[in-house]
C-alpha angles and dihedrals in degrees: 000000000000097000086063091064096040088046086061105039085065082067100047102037092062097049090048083059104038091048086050094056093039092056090041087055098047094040092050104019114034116030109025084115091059093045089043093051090045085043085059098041097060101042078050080055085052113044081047095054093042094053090041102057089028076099119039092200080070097057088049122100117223110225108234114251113248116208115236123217124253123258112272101276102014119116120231123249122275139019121016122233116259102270116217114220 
């Protein structure tokens, strides 16, 4: 009965191991780039959002201005239109 277990755990162990040194080599290997560029990217997030909200006049819209329209009979501000005469 217990050679049945030790005849398995020849199988797991090594993967354990294997799997262990795989992971370490991609964490510290291949893809430190990758995890240095993403690294980058974020603190850049963040130095943006912090700059961005550090005012809160800069978070705030402003609402467009609507023009409103002129009294019944008024004429509106600047040039006058050519006059033919």
């Amino acid at each position: 009965m217990y050679t049945v277990f030790n005849f398995d755990f020849i199988f797991v162990l090594p993967t354990m191991v294997g799997g262990a040194i795989l992971f370490l080599w991609i964490r510290f290997i291949h893809f430190p780039p990758l995890i240095q560029a993403y690294e980058e990217r974020l603190a850049r997030q963040r130095y943006f959002q912090r700059s961005k909200t550090a005012h809160p006049e800069a978070t705030i819209r402003k609402r467009p201005t609507r023009h409103q329209a002129p009294p019944a009979g008024s004429l509106p501000d600047g040039p006058r239109a050519s006059h033919r005469g």
